[in-house]
N, C-alpha and C positions, 0 to 999 in steps of 0.2 A: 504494500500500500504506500504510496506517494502522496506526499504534504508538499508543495514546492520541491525542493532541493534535501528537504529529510525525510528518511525512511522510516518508518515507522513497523513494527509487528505487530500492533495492539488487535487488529483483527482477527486475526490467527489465534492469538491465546482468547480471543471472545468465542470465537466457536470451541475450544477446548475445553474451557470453563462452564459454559452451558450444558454440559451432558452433566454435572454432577456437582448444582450452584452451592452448596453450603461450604463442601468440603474443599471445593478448589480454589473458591473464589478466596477462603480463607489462606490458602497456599500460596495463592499469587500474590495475595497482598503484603502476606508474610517474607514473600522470596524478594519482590519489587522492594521492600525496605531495606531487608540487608544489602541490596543490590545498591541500592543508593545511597546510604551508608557507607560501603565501598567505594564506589565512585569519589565521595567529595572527599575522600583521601587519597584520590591517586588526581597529583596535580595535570595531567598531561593525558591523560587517557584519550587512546582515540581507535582501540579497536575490542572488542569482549569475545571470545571464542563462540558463547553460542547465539553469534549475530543480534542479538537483541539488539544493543544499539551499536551504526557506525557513523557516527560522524565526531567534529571538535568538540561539541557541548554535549558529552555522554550522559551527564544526568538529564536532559531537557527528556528526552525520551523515557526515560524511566517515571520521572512524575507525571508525564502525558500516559501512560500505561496504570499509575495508579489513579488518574482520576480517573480514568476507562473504569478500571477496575470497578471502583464504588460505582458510577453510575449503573455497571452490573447488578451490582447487591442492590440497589436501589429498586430497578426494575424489579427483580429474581421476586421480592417480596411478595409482586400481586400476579406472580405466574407459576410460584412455587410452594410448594409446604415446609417451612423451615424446618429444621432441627435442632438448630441452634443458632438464636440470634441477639444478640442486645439492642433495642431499638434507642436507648441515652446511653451516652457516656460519660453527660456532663455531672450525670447525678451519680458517679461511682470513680469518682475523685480520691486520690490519694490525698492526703491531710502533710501534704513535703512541707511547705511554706515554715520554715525554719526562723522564728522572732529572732533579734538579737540579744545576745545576753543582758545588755548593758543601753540604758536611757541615758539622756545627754537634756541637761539643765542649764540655764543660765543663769547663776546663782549672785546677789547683790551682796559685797562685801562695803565696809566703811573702811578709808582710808585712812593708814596713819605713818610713821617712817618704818616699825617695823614689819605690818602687813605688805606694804609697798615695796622693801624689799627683795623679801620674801616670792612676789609676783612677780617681781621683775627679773630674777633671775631664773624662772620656772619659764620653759615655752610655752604658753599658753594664750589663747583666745580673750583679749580683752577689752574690755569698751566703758569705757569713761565718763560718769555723767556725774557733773559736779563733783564734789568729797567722797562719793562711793565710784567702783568700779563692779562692772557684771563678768564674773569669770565660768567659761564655757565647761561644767563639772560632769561626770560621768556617776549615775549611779546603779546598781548592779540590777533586774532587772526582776521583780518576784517570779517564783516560779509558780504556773498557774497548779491548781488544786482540785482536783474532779470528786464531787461528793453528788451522792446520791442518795434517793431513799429505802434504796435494795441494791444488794451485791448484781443482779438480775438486770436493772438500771445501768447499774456501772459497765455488766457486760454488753450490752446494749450500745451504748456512745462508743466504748471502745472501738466495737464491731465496722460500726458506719464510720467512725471517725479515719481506720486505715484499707474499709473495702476498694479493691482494684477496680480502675476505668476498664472496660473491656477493651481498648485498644493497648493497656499495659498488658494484659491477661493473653494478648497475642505477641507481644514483644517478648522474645525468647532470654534476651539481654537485660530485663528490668526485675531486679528485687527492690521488695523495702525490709529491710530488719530493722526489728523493735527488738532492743537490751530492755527485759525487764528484770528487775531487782528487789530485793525486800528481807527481812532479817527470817530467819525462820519460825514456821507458823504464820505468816502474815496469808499465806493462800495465794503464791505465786501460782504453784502448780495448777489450781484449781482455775485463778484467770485465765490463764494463759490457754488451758484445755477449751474453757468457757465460752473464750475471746475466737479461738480458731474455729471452732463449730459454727457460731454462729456466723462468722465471714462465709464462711461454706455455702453455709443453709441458703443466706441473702443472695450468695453470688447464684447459687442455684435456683431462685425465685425471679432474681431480674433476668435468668438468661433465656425465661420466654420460653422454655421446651417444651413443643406443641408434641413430640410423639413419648408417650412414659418409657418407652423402651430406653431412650439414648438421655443419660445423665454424664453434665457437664462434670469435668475431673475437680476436684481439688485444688485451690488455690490459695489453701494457708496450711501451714503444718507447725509444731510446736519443734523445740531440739530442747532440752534438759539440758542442764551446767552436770548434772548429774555423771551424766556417762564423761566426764573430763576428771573424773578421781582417779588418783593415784591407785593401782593393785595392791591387793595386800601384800601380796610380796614384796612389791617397793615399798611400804611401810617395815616392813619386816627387816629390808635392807640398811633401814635409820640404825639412826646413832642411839634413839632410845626407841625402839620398836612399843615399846609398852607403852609410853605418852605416845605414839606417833598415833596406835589405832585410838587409845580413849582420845583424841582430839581430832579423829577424822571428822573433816569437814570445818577445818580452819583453811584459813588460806593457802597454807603451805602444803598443805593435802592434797592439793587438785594440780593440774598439767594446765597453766595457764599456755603453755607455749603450743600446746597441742592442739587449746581452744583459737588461738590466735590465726593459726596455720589454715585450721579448718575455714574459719569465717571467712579467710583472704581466698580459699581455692571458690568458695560460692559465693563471692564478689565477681573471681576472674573466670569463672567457668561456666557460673551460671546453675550447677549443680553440685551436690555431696553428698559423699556417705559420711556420718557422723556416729559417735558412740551410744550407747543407752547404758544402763546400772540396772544390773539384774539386784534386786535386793535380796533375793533369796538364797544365792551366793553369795553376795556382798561384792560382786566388782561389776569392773562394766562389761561391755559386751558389742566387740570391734564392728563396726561398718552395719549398724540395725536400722539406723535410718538413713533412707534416700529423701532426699531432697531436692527433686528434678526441678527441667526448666518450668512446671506447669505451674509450680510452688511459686505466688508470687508475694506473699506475704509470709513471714518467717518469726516468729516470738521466739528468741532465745531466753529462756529463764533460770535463775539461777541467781546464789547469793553475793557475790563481786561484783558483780557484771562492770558496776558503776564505779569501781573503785580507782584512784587515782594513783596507787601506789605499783611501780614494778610493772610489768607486762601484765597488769588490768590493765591500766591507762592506755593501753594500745587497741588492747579489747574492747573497749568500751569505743575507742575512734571510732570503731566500723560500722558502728548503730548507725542508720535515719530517726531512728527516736531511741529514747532512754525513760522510762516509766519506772520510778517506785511506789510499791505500796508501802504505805503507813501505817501503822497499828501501835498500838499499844503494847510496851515492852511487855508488862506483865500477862497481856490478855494472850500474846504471842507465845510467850513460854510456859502459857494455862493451853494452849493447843497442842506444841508441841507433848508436854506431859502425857496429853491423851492418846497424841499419835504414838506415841512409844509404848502405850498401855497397851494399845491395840493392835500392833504391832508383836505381841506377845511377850512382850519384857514385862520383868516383875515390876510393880510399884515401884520399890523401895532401888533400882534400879535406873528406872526413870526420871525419878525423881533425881536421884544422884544429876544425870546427866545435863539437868537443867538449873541448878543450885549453883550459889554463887561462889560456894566453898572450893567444888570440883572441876566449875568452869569445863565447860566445853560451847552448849547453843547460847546461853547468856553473855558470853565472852563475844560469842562469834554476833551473835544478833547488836550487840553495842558497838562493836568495829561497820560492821554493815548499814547502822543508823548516821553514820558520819556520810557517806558518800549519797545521801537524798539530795545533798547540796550540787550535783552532778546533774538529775535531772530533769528533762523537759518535761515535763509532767507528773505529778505526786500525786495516789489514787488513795485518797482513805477508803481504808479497809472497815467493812460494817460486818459485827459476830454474822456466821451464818445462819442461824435460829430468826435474825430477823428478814433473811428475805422472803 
């Protein structure tokens, strides 16, 4: 097909696309991006092996083939039966829009020889009016506070606040990970489980699927901090094995470098295998979850996440969000207690493990209350009796 002096294929992939509009049309659009993608990094391009486009301006062609494309899908709707479609995208926004930490004031000071100074040798923003001067000050920026009137609520906003556009949902290339953080007992595990289902459920309501047969995949999965503990062997290998295991699940306990490693291969790849913790052996359990490209929402949970000390502070870089729960120290280590009861530990056992005397989750829960200053968002945590 001939436009003046460029060649075009867009007709060609219009009759190939028509025999099977859900699925190809999704492929072309899919392929047409990486294609162009490619393109505006190769300065010079001016030939592509499978003839798609030959001329100097190699992208012009490929955007004139994706607006083909959509006006495809556009048609397809009133001559096909969909199977999967999102008709908005606008309403399945990622929540990226990053505040800055830090507000900026113009603060009125009174002059005297020693404030004056003082400002004059500072580089600083300043504007003079009469005896006082306004100096341009920074100050640090609250962090906002998600409260609700049920845990149920909480999972709720969560849910909407990070559900994927369906044009992310086809970008092979886009994660968002959320570090979420919290002392224990505060009921990470429980959001984060909470928070992933229901992005599922939503994504699976907006995606329109007119036949019950064909269910849209999965686009949020959980990863545990859990599965990044040290083996007991490697505990064993310490210098005091006997404090290493009663103090499992201090900082030193866990493979922050392991977590690091991971996080950066499903930044650069796009996908991972990641660990779990069998607790009924007590370690973890190599490569148990995949995390594919389909995954586009990722909850990492776990008690550092946030922490700014040592290779956390790196960890914690690779978040798009960072969420703690807040609770109550004592209500926190009133859950824990329970979970260790039922978990099948003696009382008097459990109790040890949470006491201020023996130190192990109180110790760890008061190191992990310093680092809420880290994040973008603070979730108070409500008992779960009242949702």
């Amino acid at each position: 097909m001939e436009k003046g002096n460029r060649q075009v294929v867009v007709s060609a992939l219009q009759f190939a696309c028509t025999d099977d509009v859900p699925t190809n049309l999704a492929t072309a659009e899919s392929c047409s991006l990486e294609t162009l993608s490619t393109l505006k990094f190769a300065q010079r391009a001016k030939f592509i092996k499978n003839n798609a486009v030959v001329n100097e301006d190699a992208s012009g062609d490929v955007v004139a083939m994706r607006l083909q494309i959509q006006q495809l899908k556009i048609s397809s709707i009133s001559t096909t039966t969909l199977h999967y479609f999102c008709p908005s995208t606008e309403s399945l926004l990622f929540k990226r829009v990053k505040l800055p930490s830090w507000d900026q004031h113009l603060v009125s000071i009174s002059l005297n020889s020693r404030t004056e100074q003082r400002l004059l040798a500072r580089p600083c923003s300043l504007a003079h009016k009469g005896n006082s001067v306004k100096v341009k000050c920074s100050q640090k920026r609250e962090i906002p506070v998600l409260e609700a009137s049920s845990m149920d609520e909480v999972f709720d906003i969560l849910a909407e606040r990070i559900l994927p556009t369906s044009s992310v949902a086809s970008n092979p290339n886009t994660k968002h990970i959320v570090g979420l953080a919290g002392p224990p007992g505060s009921g990470k595990s429980t959001l984060a489980s909470e928070v992933t289902q229901r992005i599922n459920k939503f994504w699976f309501q907006r995606a329109c699927t007119s036949d019950p047969q064909v269910v849209p995949p999965d686009v949020a999965i959980v990863v545990p901090m859990d599965g990044f503990h040290l083996y007991r062997s490697q505990l064993d290998a310490m210098e005091n094995p006997e404090e290493a295991h009663a103090r499992r699940g201090a900082p030193w306990t866990f493979d922050p470098v392991l977590l690091l490693n991971c996080l950066k291969s499903l930044r650069k790849q796009g996908s991972v295998y990641a660990p779990s913790f069998a607790h009924g052996i007590g370690d973890p359990i190599e490569d148990d979850i995949f995390v594919s490209l389909q995954h586009k929402v990722v909850i990492v949970e776990g008690n550092y996440l946030l922490s700014d000390e040592g290779v956390w502070k790196e960890v914690s870089s690779i978040f798009d969000e960072k969420w703690f729960i807040d609770v109550d120290l004592e209500t926190a280590m009133q859950r824990v207690l329970k979970r260790h009861i039922s978990t099948g530990k003696p009382p008097d056992v459990a109790q040890w493990r949470v006491s201020e005397i023996d130190y192990n989750d109180r110790p760890n829960a008061e190191f992990i209350m310093k680092s809420k200053k880290n994040a973008d968002l603070v979730i108070k945590s409500i008992d779960f009796f009242q949702r």
